[in-house]
C-alpha positions as CSV (number, residue, x, y, z in Angstrom):
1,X,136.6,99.8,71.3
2,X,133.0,101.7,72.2
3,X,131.2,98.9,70.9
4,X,132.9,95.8,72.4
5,X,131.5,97.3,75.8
6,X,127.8,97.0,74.8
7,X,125.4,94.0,73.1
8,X,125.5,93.8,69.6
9,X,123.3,96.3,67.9
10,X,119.3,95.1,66.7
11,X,119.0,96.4,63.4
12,X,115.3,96.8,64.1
13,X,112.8,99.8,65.3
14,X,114.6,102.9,67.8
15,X,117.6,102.1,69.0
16,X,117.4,100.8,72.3
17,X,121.1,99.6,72.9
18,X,123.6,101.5,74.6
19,X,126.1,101.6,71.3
20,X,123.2,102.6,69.1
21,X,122.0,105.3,71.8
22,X,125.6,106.6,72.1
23,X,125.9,106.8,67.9
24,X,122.5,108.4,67.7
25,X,123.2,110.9,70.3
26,X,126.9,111.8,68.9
27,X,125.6,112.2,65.3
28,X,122.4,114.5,66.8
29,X,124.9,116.9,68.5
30,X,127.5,117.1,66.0
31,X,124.6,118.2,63.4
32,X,123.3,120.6,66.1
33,X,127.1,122.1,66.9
34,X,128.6,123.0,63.4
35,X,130.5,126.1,64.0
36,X,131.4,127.7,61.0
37,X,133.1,131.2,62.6
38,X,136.5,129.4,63.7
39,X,139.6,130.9,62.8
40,X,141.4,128.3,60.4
41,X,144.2,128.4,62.5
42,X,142.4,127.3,65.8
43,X,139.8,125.2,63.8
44,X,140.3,121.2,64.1
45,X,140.0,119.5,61.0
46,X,140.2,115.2,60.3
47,X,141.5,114.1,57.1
48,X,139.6,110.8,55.9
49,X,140.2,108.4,53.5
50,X,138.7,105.0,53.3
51,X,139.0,101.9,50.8
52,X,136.5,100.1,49.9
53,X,135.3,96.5,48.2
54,X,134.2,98.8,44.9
55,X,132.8,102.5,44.2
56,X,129.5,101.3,43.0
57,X,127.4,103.0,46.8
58,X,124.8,101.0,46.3
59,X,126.4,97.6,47.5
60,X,130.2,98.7,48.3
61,X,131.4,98.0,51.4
62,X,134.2,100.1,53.7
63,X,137.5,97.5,54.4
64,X,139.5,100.8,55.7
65,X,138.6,103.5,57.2
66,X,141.5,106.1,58.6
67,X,141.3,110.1,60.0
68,X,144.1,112.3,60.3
69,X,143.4,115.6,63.0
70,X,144.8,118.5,62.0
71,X,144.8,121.8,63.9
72,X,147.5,124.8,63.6
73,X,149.0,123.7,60.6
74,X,150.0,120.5,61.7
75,X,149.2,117.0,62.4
76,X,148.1,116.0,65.9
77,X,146.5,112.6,66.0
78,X,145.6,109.8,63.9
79,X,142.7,106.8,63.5
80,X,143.2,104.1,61.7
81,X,141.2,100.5,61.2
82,X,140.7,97.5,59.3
83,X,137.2,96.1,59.1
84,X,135.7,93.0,57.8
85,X,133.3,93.9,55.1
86,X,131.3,90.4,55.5
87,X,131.3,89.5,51.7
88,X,133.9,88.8,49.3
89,X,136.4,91.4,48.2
90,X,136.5,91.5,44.7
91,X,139.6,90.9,42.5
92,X,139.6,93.9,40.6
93,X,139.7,96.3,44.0
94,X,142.6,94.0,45.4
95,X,144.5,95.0,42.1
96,X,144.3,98.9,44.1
97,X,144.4,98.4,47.5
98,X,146.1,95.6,47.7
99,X,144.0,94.4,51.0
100,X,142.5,91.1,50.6
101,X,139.8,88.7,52.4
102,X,142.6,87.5,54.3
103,X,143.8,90.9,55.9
104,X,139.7,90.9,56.9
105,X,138.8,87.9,58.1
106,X,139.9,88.5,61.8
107,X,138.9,92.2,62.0
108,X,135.8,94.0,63.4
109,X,132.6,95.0,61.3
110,X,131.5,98.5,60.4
111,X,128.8,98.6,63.5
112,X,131.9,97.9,65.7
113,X,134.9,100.4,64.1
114,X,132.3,103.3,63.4
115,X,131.4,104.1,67.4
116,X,135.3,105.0,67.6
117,X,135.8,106.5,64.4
118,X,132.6,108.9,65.4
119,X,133.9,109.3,68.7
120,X,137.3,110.8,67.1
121,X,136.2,112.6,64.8
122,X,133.4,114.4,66.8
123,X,132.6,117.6,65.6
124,X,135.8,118.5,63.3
125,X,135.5,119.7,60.0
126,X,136.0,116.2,57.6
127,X,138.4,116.8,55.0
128,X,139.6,114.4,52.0
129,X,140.3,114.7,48.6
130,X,137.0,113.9,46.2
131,X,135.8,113.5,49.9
132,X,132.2,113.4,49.1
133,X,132.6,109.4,48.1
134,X,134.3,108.9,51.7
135,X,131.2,110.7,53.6
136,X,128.6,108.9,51.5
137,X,130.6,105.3,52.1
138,X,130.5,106.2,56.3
139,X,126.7,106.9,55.8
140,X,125.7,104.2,54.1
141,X,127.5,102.0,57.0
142,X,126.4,104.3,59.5
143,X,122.7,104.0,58.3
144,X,122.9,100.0,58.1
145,X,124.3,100.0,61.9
146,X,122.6,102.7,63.1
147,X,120.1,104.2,61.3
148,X,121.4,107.8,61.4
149,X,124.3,110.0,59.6
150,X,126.9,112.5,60.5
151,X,126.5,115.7,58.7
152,X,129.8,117.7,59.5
153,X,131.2,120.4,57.6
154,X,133.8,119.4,55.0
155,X,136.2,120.8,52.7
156,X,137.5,118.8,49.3
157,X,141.1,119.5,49.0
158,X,140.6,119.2,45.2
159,X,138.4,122.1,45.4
160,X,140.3,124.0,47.5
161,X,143.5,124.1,45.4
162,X,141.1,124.7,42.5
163,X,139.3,127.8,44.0
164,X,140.6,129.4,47.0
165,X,144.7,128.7,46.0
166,X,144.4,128.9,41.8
167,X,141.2,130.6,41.5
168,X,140.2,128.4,38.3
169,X,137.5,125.8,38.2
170,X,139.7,122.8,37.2
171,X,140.1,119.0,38.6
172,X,143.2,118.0,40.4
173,X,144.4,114.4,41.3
174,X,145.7,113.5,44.9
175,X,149.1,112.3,43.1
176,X,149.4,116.0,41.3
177,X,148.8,117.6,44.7
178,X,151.7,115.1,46.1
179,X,153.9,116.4,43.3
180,X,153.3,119.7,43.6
181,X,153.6,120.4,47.4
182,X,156.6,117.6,47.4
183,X,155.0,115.0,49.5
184,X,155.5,111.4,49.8
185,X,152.6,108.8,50.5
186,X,154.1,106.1,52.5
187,X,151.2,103.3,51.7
188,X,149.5,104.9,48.8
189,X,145.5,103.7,48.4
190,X,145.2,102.3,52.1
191,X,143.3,104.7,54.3
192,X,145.9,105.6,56.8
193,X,148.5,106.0,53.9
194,X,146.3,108.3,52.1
195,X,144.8,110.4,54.9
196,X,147.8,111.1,56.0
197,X,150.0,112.3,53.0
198,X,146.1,114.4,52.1
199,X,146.6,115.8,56.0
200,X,150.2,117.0,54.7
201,X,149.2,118.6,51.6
202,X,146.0,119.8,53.5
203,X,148.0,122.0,56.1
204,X,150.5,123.6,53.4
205,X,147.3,124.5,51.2
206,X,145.1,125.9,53.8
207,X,148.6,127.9,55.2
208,X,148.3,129.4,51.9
209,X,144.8,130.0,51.7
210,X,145.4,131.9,55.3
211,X,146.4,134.9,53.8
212,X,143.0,135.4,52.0
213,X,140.8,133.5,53.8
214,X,140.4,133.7,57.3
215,X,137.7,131.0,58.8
216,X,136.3,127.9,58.1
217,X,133.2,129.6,56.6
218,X,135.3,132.1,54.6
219,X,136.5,128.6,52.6
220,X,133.5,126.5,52.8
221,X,131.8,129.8,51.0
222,X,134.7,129.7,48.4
223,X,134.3,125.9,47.6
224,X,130.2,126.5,47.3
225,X,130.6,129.5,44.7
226,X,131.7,126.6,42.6
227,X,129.7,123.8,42.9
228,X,126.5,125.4,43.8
């Protein structure tokens, strides 16, 4: 892990510690190399999920956070970790995830799992289904480590299906898209579980949406005639 080779991150002024330095840097030239012109075969995309202690952003915390790459219509690697959201899990999201305080207690904090989880995800175009929550969740962490944001491209999968496959602006849930491309979700609501059955249904959709669209752009364009 990045961040167990450096000190601990101070919270205060410019970064000045080798981890923050390394974050700061990665996020500054991933927002300076977004290229948009890639063929969607060739183009490398990560599938995220995470799972988190509630959805309200403005005091949730990420317990989960998992990336699936994807390049030539399949799956190629995987990131997956457990992190200790230093506070109390409450009930109600244990009733959905089913990962409790125990399951946390022993494992690293956002500040330490986000240096890899950057670091993997690099410059790939972030994908996930209602994706927007998941990229909000890693900033908000992202900002309380490290005071900066990633700011890759992304594509909703919901959107996608919606716009580029049925050409109607209507909402689709994860467990319709499993249905209807036959996929099973081994570990349904944890981050790895999700990611990767999302990866799955991600590579047969954009296959489809080959024929019509050709590069990331080409879909990115589709999914912003919709929503502006």
């Amino acid at each position: 892990m990045i961040s167990k080779l450096f000190s601990k991150k101070q919270n205060t002024g410019v970064p000045k510690d080798p981890v923050a330095i390394f974050v700061n840097k990665k996020c500054e030239n991933i927002n300076n190399n977004k290229t948009l012109n890639t063929d969607i075969q060739n183009a490398v995309f990560s599938v995220i999920d995470t799972e988190t202690t509630g959805l309200d952003l403005n005091d949730a915390r990420i317990i989960n956070v998992a990336a699936v790459k994807v390049q030539n219509f399949k799956i190629i690697d995987f990131y997956n970790s457990f992190i200790n959201p230093e506070t109390e899990i409450p009930k109600e999201s244990i009733q959905w995830h089913n990962i409790t305080d125990e399951m946390v207690a022993d494992k690293p904090t956002a500040g330490e799992v986000l240096p890899d989880f950057l670091n993997f995800v690099d410059d790939s175009i972030i994908v996930g289904h209602h994706v927007t929550f998941d990229i909000k969740m890693i900033n908000k962490e992202m900002m309380d480590s490290f005071s900066c944001q990633i700011n890759n491209n992304w594509l909703d999968t919901m959107l996608i299906y919606s716009h580029a496959i049925i050409k109607k602006d209507e909402r689709y849930s994860l467990d319709y898209l499993l249905d209807l491309y036959n996929v099973t979700c081994n570990g349904r609501h944890t981050a790895l579980g999700d990611a990767l059955a999302t990866a799955e249904v991600f590579t047969k959709m954009i296959m489809q949406a080959s024929r019509e669209f050709k590069t990331v752009r080409e879909l990115c364009d589709c999914q912003k005639s919709f929503i502006g």
